[in-house]
N, CA, C and O atoms as CSV, one atom per row, in Angstrom:
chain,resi,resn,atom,element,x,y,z
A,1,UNK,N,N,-10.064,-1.955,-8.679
A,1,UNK,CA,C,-10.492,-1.185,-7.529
A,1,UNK,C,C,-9.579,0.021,-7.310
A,1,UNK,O,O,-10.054,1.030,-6.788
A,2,UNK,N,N,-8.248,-0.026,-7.693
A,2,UNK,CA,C,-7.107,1.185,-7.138
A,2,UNK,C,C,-6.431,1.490,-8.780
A,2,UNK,O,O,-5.839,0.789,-9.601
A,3,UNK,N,N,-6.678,2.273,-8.751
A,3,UNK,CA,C,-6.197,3.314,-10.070
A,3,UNK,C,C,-4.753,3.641,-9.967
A,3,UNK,O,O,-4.180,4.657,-10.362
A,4,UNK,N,N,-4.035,2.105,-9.080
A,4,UNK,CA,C,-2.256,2.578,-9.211
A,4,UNK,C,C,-1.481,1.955,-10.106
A,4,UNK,O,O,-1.631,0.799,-10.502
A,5,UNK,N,N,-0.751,2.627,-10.387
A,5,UNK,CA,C,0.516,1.721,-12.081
A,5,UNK,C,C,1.319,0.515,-10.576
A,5,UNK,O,O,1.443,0.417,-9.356
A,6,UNK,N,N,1.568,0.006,-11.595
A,6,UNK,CA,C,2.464,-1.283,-11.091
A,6,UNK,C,C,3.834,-0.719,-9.852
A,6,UNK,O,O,4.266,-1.183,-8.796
A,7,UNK,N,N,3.982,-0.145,-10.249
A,7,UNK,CA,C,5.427,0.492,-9.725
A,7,UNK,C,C,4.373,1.499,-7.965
A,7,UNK,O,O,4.551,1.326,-6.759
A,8,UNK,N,N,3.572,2.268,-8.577
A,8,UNK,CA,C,2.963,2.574,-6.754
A,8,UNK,C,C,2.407,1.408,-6.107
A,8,UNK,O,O,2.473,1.309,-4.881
A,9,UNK,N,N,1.951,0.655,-6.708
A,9,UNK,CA,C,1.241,-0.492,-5.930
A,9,UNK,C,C,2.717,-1.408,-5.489
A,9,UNK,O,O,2.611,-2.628,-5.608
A,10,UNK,N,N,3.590,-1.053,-5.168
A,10,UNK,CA,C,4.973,-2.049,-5.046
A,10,UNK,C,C,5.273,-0.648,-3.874
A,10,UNK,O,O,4.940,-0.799,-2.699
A,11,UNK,N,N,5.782,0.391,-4.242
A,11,UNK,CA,C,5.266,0.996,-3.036
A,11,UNK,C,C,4.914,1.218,-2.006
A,11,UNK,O,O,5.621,1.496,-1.037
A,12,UNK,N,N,3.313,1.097,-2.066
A,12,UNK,CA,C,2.650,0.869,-1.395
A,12,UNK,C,C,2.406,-0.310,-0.570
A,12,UNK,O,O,1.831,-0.161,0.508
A,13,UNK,N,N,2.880,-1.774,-1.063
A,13,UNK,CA,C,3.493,-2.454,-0.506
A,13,UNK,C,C,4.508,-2.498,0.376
A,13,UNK,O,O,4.432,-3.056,1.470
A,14,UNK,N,N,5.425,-1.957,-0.028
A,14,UNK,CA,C,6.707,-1.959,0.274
A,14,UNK,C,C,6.146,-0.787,1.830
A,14,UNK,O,O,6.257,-1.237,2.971
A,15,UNK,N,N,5.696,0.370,1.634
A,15,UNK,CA,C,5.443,1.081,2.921
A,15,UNK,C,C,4.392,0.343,3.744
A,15,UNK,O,O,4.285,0.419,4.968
A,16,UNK,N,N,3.956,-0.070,3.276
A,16,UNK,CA,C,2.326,-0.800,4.591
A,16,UNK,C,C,3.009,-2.212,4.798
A,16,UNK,O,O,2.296,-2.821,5.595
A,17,UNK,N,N,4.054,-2.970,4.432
A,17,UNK,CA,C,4.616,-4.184,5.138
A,17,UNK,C,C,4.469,-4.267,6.534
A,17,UNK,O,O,5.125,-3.403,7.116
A,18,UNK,N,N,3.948,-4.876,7.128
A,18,UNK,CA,C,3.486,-5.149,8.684
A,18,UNK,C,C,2.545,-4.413,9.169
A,18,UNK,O,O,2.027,-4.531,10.279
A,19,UNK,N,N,2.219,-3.352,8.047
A,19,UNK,CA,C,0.922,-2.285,9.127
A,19,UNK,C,C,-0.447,-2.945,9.027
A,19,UNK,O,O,-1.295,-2.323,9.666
A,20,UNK,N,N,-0.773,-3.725,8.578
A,20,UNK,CA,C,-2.088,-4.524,8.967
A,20,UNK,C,C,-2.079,-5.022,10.417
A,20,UNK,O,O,-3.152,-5.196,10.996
A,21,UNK,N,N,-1.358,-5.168,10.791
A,21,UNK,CA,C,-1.225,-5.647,12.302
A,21,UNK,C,C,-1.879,-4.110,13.284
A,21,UNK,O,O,-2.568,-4.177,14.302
A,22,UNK,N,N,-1.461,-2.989,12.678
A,22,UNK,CA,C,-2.064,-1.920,13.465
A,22,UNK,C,C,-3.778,-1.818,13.287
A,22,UNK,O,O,-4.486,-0.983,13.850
A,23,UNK,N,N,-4.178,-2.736,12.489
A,23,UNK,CA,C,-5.907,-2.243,11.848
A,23,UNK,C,C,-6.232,-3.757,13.076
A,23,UNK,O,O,-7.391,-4.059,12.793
A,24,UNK,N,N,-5.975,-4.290,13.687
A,24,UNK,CA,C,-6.169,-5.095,15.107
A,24,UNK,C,C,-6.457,-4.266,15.929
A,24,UNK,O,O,-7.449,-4.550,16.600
A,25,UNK,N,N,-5.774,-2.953,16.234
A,25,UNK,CA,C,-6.023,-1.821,17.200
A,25,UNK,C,C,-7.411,-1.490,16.861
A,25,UNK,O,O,-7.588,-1.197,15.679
A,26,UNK,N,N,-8.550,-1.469,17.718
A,26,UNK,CA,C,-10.026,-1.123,17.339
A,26,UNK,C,C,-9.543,0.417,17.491
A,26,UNK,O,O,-9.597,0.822,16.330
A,27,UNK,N,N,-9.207,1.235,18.106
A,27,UNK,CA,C,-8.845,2.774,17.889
A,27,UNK,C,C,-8.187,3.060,16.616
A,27,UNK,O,O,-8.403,4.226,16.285
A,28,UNK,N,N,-7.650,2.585,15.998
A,28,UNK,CA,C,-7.037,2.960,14.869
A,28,UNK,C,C,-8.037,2.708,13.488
A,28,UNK,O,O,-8.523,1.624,13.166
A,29,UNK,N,N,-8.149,3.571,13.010
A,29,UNK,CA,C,-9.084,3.601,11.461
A,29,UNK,C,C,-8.144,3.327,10.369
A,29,UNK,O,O,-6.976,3.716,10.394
A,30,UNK,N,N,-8.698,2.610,9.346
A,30,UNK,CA,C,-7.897,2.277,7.924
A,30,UNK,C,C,-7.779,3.851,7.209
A,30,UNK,O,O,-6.925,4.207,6.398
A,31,UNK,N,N,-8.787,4.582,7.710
A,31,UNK,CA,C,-9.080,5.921,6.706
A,31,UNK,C,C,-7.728,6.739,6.816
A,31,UNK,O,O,-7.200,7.328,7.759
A,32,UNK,N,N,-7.347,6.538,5.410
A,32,UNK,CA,C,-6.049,7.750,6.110
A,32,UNK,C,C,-4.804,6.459,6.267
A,32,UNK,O,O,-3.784,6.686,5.616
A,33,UNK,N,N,-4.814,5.737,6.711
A,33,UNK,CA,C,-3.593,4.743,7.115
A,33,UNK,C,C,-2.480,4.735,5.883
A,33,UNK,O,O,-1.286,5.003,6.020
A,34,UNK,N,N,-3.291,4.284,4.380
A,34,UNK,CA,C,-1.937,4.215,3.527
A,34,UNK,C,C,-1.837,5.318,3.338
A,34,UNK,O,O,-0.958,5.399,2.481
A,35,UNK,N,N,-2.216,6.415,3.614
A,35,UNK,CA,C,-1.727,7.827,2.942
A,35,UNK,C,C,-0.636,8.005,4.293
A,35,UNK,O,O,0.538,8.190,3.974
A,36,UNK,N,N,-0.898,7.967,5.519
A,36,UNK,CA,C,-0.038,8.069,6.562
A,36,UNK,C,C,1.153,7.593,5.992
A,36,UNK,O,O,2.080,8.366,5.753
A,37,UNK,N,N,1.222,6.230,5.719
A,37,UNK,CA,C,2.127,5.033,5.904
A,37,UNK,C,C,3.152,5.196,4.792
A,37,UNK,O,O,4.361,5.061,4.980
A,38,UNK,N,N,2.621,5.481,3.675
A,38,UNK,CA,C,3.297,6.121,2.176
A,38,UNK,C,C,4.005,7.110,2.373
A,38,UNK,O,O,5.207,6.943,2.170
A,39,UNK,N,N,3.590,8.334,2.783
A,39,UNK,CA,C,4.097,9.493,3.318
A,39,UNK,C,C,5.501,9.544,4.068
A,39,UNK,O,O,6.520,10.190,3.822
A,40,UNK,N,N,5.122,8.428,5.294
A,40,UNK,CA,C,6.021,8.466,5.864
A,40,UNK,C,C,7.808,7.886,5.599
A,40,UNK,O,O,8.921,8.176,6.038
A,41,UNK,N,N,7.142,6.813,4.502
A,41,UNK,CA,C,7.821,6.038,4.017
A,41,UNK,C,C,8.639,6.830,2.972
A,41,UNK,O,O,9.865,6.724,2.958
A,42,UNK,N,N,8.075,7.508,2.220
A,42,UNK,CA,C,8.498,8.119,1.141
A,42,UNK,C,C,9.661,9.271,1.369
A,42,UNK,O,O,10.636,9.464,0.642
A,43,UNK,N,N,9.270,10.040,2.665
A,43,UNK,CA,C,10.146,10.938,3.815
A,43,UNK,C,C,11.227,10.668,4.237
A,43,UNK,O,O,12.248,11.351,4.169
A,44,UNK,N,N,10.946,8.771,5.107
A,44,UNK,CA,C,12.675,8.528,5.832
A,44,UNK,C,C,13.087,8.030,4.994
A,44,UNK,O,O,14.308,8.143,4.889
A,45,UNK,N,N,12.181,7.002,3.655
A,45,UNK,CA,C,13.250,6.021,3.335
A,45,UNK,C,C,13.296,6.387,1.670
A,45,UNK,O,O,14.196,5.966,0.944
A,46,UNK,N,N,12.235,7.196,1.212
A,46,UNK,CA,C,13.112,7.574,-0.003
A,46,UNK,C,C,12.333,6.552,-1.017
A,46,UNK,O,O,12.916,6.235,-2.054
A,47,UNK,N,N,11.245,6.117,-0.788
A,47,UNK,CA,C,10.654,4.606,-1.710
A,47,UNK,C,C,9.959,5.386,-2.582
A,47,UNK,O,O,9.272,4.644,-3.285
A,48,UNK,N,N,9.784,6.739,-2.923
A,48,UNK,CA,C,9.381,7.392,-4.382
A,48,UNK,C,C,10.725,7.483,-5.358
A,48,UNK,O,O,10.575,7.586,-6.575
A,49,UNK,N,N,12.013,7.440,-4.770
A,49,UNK,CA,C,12.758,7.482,-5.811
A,49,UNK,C,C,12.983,5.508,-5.792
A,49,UNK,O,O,12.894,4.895,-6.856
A,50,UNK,N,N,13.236,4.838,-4.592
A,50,UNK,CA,C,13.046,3.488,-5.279
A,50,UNK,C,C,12.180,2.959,-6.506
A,50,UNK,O,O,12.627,2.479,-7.548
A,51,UNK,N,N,11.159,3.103,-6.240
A,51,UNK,CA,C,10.065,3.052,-7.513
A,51,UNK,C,C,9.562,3.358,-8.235
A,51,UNK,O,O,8.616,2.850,-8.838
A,52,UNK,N,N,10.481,4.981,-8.437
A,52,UNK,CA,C,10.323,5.690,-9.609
A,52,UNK,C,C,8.937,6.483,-9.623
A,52,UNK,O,O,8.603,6.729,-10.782
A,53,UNK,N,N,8.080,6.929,-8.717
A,53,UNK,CA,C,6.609,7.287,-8.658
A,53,UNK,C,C,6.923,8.600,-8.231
A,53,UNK,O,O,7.875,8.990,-7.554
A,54,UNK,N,N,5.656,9.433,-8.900
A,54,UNK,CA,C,5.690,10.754,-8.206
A,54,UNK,C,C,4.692,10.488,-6.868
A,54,UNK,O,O,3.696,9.765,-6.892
A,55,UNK,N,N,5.134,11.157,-5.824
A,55,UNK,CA,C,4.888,11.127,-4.484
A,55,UNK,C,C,3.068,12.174,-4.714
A,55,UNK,O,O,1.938,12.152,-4.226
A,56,UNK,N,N,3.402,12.506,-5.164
A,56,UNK,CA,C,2.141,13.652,-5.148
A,56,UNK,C,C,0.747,12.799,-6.101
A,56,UNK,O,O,-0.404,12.574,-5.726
A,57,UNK,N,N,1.241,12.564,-7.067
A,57,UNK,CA,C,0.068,12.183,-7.797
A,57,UNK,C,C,-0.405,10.709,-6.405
A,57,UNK,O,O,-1.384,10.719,-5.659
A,58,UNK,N,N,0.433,9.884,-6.475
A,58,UNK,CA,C,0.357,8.725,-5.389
A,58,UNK,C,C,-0.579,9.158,-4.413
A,58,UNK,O,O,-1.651,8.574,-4.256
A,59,UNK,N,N,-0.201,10.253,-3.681
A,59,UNK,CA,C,-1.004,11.076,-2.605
A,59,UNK,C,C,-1.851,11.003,-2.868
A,59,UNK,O,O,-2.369,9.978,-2.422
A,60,UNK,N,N,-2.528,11.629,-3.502
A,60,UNK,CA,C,-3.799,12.311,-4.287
A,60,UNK,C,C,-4.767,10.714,-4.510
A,60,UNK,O,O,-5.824,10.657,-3.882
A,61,UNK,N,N,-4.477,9.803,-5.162
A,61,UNK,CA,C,-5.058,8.495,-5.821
A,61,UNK,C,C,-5.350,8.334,-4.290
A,61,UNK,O,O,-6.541,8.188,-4.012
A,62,UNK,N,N,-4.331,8.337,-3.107
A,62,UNK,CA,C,-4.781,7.444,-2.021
A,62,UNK,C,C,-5.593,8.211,-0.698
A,62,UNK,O,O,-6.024,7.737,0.353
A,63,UNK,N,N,-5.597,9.407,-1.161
A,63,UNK,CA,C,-6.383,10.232,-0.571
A,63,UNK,C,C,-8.030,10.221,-1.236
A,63,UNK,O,O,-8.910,10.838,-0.635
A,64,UNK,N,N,-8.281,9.609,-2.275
A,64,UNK,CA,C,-9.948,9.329,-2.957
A,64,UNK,C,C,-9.822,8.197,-2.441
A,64,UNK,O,O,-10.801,7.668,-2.967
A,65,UNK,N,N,-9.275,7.231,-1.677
A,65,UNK,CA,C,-9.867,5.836,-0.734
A,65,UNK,C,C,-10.839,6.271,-0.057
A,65,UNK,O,O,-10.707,7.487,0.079
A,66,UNK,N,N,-11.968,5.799,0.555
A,66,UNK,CA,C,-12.961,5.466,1.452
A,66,UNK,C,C,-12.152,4.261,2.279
A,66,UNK,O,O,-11.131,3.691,1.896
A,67,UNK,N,N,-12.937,4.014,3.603
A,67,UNK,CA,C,-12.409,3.811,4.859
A,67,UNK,C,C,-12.294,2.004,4.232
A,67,UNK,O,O,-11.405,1.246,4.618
A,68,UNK,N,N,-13.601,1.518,3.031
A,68,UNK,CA,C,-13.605,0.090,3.263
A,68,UNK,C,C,-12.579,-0.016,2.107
A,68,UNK,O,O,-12.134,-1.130,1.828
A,69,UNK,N,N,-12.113,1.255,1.309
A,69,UNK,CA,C,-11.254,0.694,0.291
A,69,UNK,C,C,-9.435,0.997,0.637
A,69,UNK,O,O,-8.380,0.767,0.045
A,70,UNK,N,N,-9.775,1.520,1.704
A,70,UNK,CA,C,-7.922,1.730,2.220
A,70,UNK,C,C,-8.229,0.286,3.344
A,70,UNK,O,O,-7.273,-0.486,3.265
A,71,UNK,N,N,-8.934,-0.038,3.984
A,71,UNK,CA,C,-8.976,-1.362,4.619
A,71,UNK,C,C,-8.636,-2.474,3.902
A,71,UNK,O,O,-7.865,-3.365,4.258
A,72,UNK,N,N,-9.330,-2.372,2.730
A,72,UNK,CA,C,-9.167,-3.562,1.793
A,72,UNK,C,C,-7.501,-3.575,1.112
A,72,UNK,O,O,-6.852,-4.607,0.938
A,73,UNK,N,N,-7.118,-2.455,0.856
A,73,UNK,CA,C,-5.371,-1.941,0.441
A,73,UNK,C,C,-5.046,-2.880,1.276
A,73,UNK,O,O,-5.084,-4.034,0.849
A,74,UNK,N,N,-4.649,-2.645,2.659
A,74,UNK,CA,C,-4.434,-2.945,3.539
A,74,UNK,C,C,-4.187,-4.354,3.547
A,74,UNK,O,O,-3.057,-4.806,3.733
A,75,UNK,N,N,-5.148,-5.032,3.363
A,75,UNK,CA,C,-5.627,-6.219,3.597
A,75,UNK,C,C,-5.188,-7.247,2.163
A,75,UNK,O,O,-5.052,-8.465,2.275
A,76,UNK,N,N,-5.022,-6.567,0.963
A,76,UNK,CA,C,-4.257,-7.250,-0.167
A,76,UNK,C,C,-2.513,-6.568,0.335
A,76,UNK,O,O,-1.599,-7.391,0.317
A,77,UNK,N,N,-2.339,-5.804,0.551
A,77,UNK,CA,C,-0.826,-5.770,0.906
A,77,UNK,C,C,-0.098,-6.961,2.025
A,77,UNK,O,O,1.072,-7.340,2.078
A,78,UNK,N,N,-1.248,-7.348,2.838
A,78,UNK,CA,C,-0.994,-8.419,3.985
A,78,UNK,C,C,-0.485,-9.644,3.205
A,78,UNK,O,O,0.587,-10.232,3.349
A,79,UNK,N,N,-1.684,-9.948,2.180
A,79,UNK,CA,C,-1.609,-11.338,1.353
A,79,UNK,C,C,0.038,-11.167,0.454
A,79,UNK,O,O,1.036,-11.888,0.469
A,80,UNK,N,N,-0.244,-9.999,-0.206
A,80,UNK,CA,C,1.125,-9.947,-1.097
A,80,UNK,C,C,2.137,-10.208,-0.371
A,80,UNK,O,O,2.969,-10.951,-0.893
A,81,UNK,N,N,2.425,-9.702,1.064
A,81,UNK,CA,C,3.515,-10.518,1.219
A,81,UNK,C,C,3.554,-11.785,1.867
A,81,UNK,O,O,4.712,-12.150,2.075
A,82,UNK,N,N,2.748,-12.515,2.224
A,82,UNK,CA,C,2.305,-13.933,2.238
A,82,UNK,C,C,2.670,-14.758,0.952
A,82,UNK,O,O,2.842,-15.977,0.948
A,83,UNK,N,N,2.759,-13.990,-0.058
A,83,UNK,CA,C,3.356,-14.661,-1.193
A,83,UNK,C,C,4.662,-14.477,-2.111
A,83,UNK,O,O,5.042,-14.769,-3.245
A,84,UNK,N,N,5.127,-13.821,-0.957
A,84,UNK,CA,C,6.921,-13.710,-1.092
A,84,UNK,C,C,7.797,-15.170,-1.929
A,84,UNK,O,O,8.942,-15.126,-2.377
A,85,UNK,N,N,7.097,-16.075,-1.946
A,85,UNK,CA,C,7.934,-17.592,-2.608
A,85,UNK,C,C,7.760,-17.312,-3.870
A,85,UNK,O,O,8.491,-17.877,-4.684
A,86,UNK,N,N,6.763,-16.385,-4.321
A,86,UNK,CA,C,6.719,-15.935,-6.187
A,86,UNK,C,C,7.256,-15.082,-6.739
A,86,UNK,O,O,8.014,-14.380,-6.071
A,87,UNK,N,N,7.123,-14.869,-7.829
A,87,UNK,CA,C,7.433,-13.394,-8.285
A,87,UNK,C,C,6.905,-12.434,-7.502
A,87,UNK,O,O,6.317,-12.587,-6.431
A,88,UNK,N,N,7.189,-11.235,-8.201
A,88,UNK,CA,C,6.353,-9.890,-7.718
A,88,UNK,C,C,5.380,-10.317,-8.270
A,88,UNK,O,O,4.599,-10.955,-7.565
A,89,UNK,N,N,5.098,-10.157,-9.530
A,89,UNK,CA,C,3.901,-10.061,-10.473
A,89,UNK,C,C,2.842,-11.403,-9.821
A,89,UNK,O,O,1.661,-11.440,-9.477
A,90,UNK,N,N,3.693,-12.180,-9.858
A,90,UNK,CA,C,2.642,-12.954,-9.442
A,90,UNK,C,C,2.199,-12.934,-7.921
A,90,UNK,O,O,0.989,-13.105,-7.780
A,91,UNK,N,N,2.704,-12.814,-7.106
A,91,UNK,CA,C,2.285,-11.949,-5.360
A,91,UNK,C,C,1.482,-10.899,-5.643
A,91,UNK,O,O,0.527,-10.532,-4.958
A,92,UNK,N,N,1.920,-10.341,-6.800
A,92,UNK,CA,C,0.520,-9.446,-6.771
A,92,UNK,C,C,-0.712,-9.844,-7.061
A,92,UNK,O,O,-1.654,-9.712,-6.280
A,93,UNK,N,N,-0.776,-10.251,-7.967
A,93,UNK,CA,C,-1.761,-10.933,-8.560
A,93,UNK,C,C,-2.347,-11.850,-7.790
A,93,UNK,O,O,-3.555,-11.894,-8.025
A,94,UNK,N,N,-1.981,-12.639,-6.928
A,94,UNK,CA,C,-2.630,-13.425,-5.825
A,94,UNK,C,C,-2.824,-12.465,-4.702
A,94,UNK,O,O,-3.079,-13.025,-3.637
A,95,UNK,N,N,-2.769,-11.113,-4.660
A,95,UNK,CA,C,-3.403,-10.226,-3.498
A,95,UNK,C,C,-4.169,-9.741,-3.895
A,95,UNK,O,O,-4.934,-9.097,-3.177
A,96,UNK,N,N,-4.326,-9.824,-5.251
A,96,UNK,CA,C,-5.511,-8.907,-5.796
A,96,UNK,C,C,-5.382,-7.300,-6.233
A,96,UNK,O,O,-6.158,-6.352,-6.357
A,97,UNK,N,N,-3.647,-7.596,-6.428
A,97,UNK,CA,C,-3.422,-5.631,-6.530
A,97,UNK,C,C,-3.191,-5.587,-7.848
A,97,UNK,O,O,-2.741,-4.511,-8.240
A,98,UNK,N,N,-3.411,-6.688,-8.918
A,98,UNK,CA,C,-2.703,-7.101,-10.145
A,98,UNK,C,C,-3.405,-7.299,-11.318
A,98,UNK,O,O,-2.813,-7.644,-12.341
């Protein structure tokens, strides 16, 4: 479903940790959320040089989401870390980002 290498999808994890809790807010739209959330992340905390990703191409991939496929991001980033007792690889893979 997401056209990201291993290393943005960790990322992208790593920036949307707890933001599923904001898609509870009925005012708040998924559209746009991981591009927000990445962005922001990438700005204070620097998680494009953690994971080695160019920030721009990343952009771009998460800017072609539609509203049910940044919801769904969203919504496998929740599970991945629900499965913090595994590997990465395998947390991913049980969220479905893998």
């Amino acid at each position: 479903m997401y056209d990201l290498s291993r290393n943005e999808t960790l990322l992208v994890c790593d920036a949307l940790k707890g933001v599923w809790r904001k898609l509870e807010d009925p005012d708040v739209s998924p559209l746009g959320l991981p591009v927000a959330e990445v962005e922001r992340a990438i700005k204070s905390d620097g998680l494009d040089q953690k994971w080695q990703v160019d920030p721009e191409a990343l952009r771009k991939k998460l800017f072609m989401l539609d509203e049910s496929e940044s919801r769904h991001l969203v919504e496998a980033v929740r599970r991945f870390w629900e499965h913090t007792e595994h590997t990465i690889d395998k947390a991913l893979r049980a969220a479905g980002l893998l």
